[in-house]
C-alpha positions as CSV (number, residue, x, y, z in Angstrom):
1,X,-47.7,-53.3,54.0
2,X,-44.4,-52.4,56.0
3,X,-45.6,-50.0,59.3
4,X,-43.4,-46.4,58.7
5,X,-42.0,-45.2,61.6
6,X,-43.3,-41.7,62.4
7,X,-41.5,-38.6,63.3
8,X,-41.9,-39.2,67.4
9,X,-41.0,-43.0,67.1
10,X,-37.9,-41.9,65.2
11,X,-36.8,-39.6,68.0
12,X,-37.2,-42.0,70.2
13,X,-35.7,-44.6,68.5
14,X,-32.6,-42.8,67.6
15,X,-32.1,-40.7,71.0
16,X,-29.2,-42.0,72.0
17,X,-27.5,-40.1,69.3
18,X,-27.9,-36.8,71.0
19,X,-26.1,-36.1,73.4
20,X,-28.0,-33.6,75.1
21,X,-31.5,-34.5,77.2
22,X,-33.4,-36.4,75.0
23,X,-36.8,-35.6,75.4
24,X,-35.7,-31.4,74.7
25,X,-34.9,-32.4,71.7
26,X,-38.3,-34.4,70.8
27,X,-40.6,-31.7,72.0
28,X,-38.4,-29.0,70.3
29,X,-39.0,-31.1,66.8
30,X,-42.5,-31.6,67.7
31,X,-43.2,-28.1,68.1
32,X,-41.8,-27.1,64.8
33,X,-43.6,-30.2,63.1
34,X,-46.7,-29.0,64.7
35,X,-46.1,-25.2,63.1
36,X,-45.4,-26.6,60.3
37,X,-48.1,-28.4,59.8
38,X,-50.4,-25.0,60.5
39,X,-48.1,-23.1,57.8
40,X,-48.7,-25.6,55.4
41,X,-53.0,-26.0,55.8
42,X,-52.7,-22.3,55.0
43,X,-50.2,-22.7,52.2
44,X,-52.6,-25.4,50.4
45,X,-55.4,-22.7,51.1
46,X,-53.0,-20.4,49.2
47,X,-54.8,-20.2,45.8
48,X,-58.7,-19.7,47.7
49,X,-58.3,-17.6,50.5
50,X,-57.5,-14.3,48.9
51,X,-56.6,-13.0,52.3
52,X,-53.5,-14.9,53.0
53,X,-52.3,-13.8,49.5
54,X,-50.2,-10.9,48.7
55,X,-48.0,-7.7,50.2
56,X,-48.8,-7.3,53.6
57,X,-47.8,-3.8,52.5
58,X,-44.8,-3.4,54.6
59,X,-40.9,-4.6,54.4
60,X,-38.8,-6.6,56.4
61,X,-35.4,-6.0,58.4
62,X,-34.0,-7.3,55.5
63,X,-35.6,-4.7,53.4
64,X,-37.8,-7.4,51.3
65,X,-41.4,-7.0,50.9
66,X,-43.4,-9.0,53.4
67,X,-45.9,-11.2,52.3
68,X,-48.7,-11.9,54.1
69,X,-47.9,-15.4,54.5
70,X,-44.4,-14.4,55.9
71,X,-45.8,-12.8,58.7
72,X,-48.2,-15.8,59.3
73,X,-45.3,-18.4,59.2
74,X,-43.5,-16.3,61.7
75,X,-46.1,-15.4,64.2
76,X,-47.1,-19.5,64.1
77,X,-43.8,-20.7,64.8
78,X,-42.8,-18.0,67.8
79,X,-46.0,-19.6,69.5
80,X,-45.4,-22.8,68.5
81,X,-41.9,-22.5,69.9
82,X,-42.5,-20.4,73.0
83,X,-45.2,-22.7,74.4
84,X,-43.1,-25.7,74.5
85,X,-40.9,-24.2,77.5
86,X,-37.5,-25.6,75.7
87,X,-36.5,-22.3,73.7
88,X,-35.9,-19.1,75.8
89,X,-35.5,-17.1,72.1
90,X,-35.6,-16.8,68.5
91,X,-34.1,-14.9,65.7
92,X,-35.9,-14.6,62.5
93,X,-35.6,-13.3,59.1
94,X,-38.8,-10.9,59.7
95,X,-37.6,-8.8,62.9
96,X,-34.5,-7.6,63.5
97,X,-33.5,-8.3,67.0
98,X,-33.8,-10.9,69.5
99,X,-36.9,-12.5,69.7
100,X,-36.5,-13.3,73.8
101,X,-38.9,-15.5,75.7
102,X,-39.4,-13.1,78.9
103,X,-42.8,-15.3,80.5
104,X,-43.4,-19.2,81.3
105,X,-41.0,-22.3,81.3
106,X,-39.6,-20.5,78.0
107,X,-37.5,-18.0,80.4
108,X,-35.2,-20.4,81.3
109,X,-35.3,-23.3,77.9
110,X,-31.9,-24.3,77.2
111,X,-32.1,-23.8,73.1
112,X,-32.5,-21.0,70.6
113,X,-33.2,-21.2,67.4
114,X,-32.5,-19.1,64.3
115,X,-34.8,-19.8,61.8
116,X,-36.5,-18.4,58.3
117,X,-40.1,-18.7,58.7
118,X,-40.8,-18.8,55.2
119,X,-38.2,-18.9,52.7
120,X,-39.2,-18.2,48.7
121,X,-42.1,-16.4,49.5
122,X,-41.7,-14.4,46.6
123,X,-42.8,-17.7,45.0
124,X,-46.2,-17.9,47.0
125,X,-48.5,-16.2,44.8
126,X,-47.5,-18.4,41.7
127,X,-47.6,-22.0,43.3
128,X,-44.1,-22.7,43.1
129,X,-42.1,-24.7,46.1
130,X,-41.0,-22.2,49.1
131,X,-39.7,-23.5,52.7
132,X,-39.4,-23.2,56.7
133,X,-35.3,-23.4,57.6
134,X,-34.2,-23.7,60.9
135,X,-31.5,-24.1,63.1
136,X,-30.6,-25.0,66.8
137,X,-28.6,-23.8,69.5
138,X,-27.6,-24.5,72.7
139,X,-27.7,-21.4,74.5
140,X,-24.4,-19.9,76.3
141,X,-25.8,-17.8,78.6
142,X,-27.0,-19.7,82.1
143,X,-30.7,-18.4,82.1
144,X,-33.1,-15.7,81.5
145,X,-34.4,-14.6,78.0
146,X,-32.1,-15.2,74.9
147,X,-29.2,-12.7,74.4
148,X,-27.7,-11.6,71.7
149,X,-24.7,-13.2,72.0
150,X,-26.6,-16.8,72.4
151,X,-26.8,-16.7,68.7
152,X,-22.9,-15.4,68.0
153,X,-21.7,-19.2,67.8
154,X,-20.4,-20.8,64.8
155,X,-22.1,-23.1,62.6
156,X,-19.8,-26.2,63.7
157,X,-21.9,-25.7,67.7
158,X,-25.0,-26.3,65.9
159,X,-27.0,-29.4,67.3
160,X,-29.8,-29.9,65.0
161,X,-31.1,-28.0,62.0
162,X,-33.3,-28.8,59.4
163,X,-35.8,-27.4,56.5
164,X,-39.3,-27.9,55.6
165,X,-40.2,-28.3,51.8
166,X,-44.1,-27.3,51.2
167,X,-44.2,-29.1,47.7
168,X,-46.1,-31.4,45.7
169,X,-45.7,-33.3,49.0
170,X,-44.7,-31.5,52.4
171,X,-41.3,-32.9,53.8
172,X,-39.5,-32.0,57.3
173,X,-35.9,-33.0,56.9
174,X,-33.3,-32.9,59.8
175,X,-30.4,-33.8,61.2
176,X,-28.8,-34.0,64.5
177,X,-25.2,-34.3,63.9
178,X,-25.6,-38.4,62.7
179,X,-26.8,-38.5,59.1
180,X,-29.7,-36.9,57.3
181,X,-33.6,-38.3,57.5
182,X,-36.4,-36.8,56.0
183,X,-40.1,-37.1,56.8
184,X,-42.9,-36.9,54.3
185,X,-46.3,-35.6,56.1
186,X,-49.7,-37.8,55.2
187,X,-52.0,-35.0,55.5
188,X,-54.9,-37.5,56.2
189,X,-53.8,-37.8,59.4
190,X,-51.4,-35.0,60.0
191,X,-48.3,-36.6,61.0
192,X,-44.9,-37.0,59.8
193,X,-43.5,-40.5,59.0
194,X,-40.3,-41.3,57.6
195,X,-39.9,-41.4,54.2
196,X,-36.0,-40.7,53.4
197,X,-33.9,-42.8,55.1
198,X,-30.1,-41.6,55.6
199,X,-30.4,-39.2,53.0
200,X,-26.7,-38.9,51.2
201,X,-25.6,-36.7,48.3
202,X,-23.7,-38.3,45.4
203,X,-19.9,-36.8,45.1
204,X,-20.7,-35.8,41.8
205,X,-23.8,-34.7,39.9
206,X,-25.3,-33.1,37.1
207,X,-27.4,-30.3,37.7
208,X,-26.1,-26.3,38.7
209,X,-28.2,-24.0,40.3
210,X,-27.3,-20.2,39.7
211,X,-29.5,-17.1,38.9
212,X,-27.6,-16.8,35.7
213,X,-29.4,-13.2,34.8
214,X,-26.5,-11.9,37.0
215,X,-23.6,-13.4,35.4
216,X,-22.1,-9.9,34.5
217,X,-21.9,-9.0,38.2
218,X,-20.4,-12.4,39.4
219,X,-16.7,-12.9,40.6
220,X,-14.7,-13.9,37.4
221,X,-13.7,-17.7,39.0
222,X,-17.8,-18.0,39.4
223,X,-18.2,-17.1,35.6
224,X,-15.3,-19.7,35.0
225,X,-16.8,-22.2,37.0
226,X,-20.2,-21.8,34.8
227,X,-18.0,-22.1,31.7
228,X,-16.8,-25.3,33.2
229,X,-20.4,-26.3,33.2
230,X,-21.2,-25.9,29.9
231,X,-18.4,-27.5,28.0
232,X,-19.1,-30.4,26.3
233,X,-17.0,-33.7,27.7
234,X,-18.1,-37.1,28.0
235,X,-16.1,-38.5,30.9
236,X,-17.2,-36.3,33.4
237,X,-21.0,-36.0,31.8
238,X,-20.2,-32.4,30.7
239,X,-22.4,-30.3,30.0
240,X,-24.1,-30.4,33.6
241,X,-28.2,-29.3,33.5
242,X,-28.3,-25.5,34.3
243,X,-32.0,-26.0,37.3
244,X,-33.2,-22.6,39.4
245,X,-36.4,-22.3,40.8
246,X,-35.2,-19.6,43.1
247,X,-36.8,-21.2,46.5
248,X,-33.4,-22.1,48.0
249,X,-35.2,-25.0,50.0
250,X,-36.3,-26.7,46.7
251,X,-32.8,-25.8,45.1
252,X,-31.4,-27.6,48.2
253,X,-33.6,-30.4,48.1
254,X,-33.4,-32.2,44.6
255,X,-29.3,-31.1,44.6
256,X,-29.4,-33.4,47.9
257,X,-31.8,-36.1,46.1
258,X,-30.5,-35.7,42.9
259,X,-26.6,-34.4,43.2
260,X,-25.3,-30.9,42.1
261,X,-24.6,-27.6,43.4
262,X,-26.5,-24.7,44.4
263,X,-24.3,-21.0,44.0
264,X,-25.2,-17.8,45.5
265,X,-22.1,-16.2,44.8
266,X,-20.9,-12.3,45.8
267,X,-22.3,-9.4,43.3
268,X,-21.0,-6.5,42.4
269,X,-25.0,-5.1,44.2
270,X,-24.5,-7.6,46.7
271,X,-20.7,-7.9,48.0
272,X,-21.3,-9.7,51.1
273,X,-23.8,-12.3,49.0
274,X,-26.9,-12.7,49.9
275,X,-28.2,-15.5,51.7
276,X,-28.0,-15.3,55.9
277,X,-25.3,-17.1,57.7
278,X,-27.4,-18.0,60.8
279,X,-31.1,-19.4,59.5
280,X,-30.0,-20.4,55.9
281,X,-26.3,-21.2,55.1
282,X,-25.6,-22.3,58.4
283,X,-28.6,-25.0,58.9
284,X,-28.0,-25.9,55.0
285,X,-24.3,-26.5,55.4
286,X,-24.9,-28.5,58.7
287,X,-27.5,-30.6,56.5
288,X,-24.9,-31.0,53.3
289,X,-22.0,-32.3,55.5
290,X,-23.8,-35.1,57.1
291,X,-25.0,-35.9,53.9
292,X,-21.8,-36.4,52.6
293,X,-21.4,-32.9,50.5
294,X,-19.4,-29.7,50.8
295,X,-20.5,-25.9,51.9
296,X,-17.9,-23.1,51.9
297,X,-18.0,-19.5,50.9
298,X,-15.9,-20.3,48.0
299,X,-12.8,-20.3,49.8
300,X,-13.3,-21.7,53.1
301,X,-15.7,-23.9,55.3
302,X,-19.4,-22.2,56.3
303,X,-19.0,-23.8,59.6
304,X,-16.1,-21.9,60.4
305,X,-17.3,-18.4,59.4
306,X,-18.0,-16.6,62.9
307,X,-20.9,-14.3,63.2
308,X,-20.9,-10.9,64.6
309,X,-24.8,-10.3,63.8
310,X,-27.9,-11.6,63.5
311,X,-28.8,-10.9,59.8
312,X,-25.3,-11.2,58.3
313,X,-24.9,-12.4,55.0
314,X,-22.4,-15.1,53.1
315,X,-21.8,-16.3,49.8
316,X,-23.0,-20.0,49.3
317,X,-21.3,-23.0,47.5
318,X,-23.1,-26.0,48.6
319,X,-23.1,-29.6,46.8
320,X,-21.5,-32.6,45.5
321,X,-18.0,-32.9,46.9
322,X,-16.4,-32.7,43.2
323,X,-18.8,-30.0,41.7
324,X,-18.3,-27.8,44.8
325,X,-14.4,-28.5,44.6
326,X,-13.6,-27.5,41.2
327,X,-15.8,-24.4,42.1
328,X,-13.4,-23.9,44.8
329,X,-10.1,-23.6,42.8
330,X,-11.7,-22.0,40.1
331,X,-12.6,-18.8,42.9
332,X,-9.0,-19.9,44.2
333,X,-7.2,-19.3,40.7
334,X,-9.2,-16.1,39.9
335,X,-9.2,-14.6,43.1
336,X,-7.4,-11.3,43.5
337,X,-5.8,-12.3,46.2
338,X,-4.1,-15.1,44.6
């Protein structure tokens, strides 16, 4: 039986590709493997400890209600991260300012990281797919705790970002600016070992992702584009499969495997979108494009958007290079500014 190469040996193995100091980088990973790995023990534990299930009775910055394993995931990965000594601050969907490192090595770490803690957690309680997304900085300021404007940097400055899928299997995927791996965890043993080599994206697929129960609010070139979907025409394997679990890690994650595109278009509730530039579109659009896909806003490049706070918001068109195209000059064509 052929030896798979774990997590650490793949760091190792492929350091050379990062340009910064390479063991940062491998203890930085660790750390959020080794949070992960606590998030998902309680995850499995999910449907017997009562406890962890449920409102924690409160609501985020965001204005969602917390679950209970929300505040877990995020509490697990601050410590996870601040111990290490190579972040000096976080941001996070569940608190609304700067997480900064103020005590230990962590003052002075030369990365922060922006990062969801739990996405889909409205899907905990029913045993469906949710996620960890994260992504990593270097920081501009010279030391001290994180500021504010550490995180203000486009997408395109990002070094490494990744997700975590707690599934039918748990799987940390990553990238560091050369290609996509992912890493399936063997809970026997607790460790991550490579499972998804080079992970690519087919130009075209077959499968949309969309909460079509708010088709009435979307943009008319988004409404156009779903047409497009449905028609029936054989040479380009019209009509595509219509798949939403609303988790947007597991939407992400068979559209890499399997090709398609995931939307998360403007509303008329909702002008900005929806999702968060720093600790979901960004990290996901890093991901696509080394994976051979396409992220944009519907007009232009997520990479490019720059932030001016920590919980803004984007509209999300993220795929197969064809699919996410024709979406494009659909929104182009139908745009009132055309």
């Amino acid at each position: 039986m052929e030896k798979l190469m774990s997590l650490g040996e793949f760091i190792v193995d492929k350091q050379d590709d990062f340009k910064y100091a390479k063991g940062e980088l491998s203890r930085l990973l660790s750390a959020i493997g080794l949070a992960a790995r606590v998030v998902n023990r309680e995850v499995n534990k999910a449907g017997l400890m009562k406890d962890i299930l449920g409102d924690v009775g409160g609501k985020n910055v965001q204005g969602e209600t917390q679950k209970k394993l929300d505040v877990y995931a995020d509490e697990e990965f601050i410590r996870a991260l601040k111990d290490r000594g190579e972040v000096c601050g976080l941001a996070s969907e569940e608190k609304e300012g700067v997480i900064e490192f103020k005590s230990g090595y962590a003052v002075d770490g030369q990365y922060v990281v922006a990062i969801d803690p739990l996405d889909g957690s409205s899907n905990i309680d029913v045993n469906v797919s949710i996620g960890t997304i994260f992504s990593i900085y270097r920081r501009t300021s010279e030391s001290g705790p994180a500021t504010f404007d550490d995180f203000m940097q486009k997408g395109t400055e990002q070094v490494a970002a990744g997700y975590v899928i707690y599934g039918s299997s748990t799987m940390l995927v990553y990238t560091t600016g050369n290609g996509v791996n992912g890493f399936t965890l063997d809970p026997s043993i607790g460790a991550f070992f490579l499972s998804h080599p080079d992970m690519t994206i087919p130009k075209d697929g077959k499968i949309y992702s969309i909460n079509e129960g708010n088709y009435v609010h979307f943009p008319t070139g988004v409404k156009q584009y779903l047409k497009y979907c449905q028609v029936e025409d054989a040479p380009t394997n019209r009509p595509y499969t219509s798949r939403y679990i609303g988790s947007a890690v597991a939407d992400f994650h068979r559209n890499l495997i399997k090709g398609g595109i995931y939307i998360y278009p403007t509303t008329t509730a909702s002008p900005n979108g929806k999702l968060r530039l720093l600790y979901e579109a960004n990290p996901f659009a890093f991901l696509m494009e080394q994976a051979g896909g396409l992220a944009t806003d519907g007009f232009g490049r997520i990479l490019e958007i720059q932030p001016t706070s920590l919980h803004q918001r984007t509209p999300l068109f993220i795929g197969s290079e064809n699919m996410v195209k024709k979406a494009m000059s659909l929104m182009e064509e139908h745009s009132p500014r055309s």
